[in-house]
C-alpha positions as CSV (number, residue, x, y, z in Angstrom):
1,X,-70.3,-31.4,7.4
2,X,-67.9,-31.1,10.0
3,X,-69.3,-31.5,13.3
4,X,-66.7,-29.9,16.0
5,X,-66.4,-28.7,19.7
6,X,-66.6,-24.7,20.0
7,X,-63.3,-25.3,22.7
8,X,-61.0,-27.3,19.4
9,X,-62.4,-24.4,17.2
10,X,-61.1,-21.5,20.1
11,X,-58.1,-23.3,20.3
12,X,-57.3,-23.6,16.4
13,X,-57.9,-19.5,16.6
14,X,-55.9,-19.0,19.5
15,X,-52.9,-20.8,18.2
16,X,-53.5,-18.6,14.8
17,X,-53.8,-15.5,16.8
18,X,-50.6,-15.8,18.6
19,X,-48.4,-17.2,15.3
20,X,-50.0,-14.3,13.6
21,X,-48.2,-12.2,11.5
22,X,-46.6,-15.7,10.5
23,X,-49.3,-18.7,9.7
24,X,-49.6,-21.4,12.1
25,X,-50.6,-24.7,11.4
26,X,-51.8,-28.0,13.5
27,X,-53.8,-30.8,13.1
28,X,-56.7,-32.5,15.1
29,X,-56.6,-35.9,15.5
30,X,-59.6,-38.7,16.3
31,X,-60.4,-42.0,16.5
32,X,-59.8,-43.7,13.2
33,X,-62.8,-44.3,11.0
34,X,-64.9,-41.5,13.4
35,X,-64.4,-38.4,11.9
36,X,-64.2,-37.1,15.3
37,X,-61.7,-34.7,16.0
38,X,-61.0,-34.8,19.6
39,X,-57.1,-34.0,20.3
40,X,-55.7,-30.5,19.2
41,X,-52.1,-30.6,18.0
42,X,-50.3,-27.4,17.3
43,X,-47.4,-27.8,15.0
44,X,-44.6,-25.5,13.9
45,X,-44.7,-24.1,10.7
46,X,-41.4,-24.9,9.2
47,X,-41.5,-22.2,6.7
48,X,-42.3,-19.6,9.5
49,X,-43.9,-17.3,6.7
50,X,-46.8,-14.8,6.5
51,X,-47.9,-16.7,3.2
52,X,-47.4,-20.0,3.2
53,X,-47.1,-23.4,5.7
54,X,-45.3,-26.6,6.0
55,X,-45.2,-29.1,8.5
56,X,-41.7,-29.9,9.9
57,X,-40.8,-33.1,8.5
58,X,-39.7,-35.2,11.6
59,X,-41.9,-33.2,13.5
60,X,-45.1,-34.7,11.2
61,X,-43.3,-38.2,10.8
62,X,-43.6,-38.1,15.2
63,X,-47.5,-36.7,15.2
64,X,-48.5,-39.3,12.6
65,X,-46.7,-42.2,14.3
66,X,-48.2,-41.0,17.5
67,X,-51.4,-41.4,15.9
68,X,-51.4,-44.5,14.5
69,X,-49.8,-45.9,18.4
70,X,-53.3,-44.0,19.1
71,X,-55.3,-45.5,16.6
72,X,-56.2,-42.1,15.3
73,X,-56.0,-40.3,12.3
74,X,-55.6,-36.6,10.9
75,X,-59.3,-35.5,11.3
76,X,-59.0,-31.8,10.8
77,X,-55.6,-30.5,9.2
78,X,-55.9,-26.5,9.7
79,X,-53.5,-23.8,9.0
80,X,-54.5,-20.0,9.1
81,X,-54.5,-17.1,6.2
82,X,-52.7,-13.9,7.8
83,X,-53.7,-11.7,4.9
84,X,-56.3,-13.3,3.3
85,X,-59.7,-14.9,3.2
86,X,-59.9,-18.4,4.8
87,X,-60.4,-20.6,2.1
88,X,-57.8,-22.8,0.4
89,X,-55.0,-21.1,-2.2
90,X,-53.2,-23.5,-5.3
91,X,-50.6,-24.3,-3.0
92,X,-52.9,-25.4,-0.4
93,X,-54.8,-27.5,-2.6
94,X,-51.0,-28.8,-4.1
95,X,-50.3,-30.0,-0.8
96,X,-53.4,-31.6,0.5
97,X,-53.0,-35.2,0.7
98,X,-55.3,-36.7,3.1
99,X,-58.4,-37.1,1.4
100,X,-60.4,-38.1,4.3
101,X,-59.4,-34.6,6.2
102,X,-61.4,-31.5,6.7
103,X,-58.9,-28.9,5.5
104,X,-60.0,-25.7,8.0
105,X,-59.0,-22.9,7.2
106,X,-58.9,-19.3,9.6
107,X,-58.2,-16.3,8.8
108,X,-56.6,-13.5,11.1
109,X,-56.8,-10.3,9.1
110,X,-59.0,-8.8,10.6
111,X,-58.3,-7.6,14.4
112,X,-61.9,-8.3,15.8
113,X,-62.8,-11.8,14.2
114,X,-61.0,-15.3,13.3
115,X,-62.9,-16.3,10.2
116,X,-63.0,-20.3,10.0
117,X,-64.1,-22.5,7.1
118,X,-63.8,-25.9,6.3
119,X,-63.2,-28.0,3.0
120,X,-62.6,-30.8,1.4
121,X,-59.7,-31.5,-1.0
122,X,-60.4,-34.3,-2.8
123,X,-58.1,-34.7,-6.3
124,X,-57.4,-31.0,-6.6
125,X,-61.4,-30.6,-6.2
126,X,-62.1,-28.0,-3.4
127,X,-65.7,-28.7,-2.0
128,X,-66.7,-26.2,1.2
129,X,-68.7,-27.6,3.8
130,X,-70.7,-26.4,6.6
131,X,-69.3,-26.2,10.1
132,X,-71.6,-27.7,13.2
133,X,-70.2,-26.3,16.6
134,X,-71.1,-28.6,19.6
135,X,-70.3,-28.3,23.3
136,X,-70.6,-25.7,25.8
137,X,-71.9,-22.1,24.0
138,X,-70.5,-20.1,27.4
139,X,-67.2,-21.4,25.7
140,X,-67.3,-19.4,22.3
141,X,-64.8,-16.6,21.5
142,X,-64.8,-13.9,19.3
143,X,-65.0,-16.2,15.6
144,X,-67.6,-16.3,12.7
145,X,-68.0,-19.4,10.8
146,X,-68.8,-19.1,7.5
147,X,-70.2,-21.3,4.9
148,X,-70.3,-20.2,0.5
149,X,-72.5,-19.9,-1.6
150,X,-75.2,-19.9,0.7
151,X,-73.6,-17.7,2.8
152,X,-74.5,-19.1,6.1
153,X,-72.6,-17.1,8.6
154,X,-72.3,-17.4,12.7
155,X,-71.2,-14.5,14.3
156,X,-70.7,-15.8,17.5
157,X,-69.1,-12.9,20.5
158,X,-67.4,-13.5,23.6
159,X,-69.8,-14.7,26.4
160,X,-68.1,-15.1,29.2
């Protein structure tokens, strides 16, 4: 399960909103051996593409050397799905290499709604997992988190 702040999740949605049609992509970082993700990190997709996403080499090399000078570690790794539903395609999967990450995935397709979903990639093995939203519920934008094959679904609206 991935246990998260509603502000990091508004934040990962924001930064897909405004890269949309292109996908963005970012990483939030924590305290190492936590699996707390605490500090949002927007990165530039390098591919600067409606389908696909890849981290800017030196740009990465920097964010993970600022981590470890942190003592953190890539907690969430998230990128969003312009066209599509949020959850992880081959190349996604291809690509995943931190096996102790919760890959997130949003999805801006649709005008009203983000939808977010988080996995684990674990040796090519895709396993969803249920998202936990913490901190302050006057905080929540326009999202739904969703959760397969029990489709567990929050549809949370704007309540400020």
């Amino acid at each position: 399960m991935l246990r998260i702040d509603r502000a990091l999740v508004a934040a990962m949605v924001a930064h897909a909103r405004r890269d949309h049609p292109d996908e963005a992509c970012g990483v939030i970082a924590g305290p190492a051996g936590s699996d707390a993700p605490l500090r949002h990190i927007e990165m530039i997709n390098a591919e600067r593409s409606p389908t696909f996403y890849r981290f800017d080499a030196s740009e990465q090399l920097a964010v993970w050397r600022e981590m470890d000078d942190r003592d953190e570690e890539p907690v969430v790794i998230y990128h969003s799905h312009t066209a599509t539903e949020a959850y992880p395609s081959r190349t996604d999967v291809k690509f995943a290499g931190e096996p102790g990450a919760h890959y997130v995935l949003v999805s801006t397709r649709a005008e009203e709604t983000a939808d977010v979903r988080s996995f684990r990639i674990v040796d090519g093995e895709i396993t969803e997992e249920p998202i936990e939203l913490t901190g302050d519920e006057l905080a929540v934008q326009t999202y739904k988190i969703g959760h397969t094959p029990t489709s567990i679904v929050y549809d949370c609206a704007d309540r400020h």
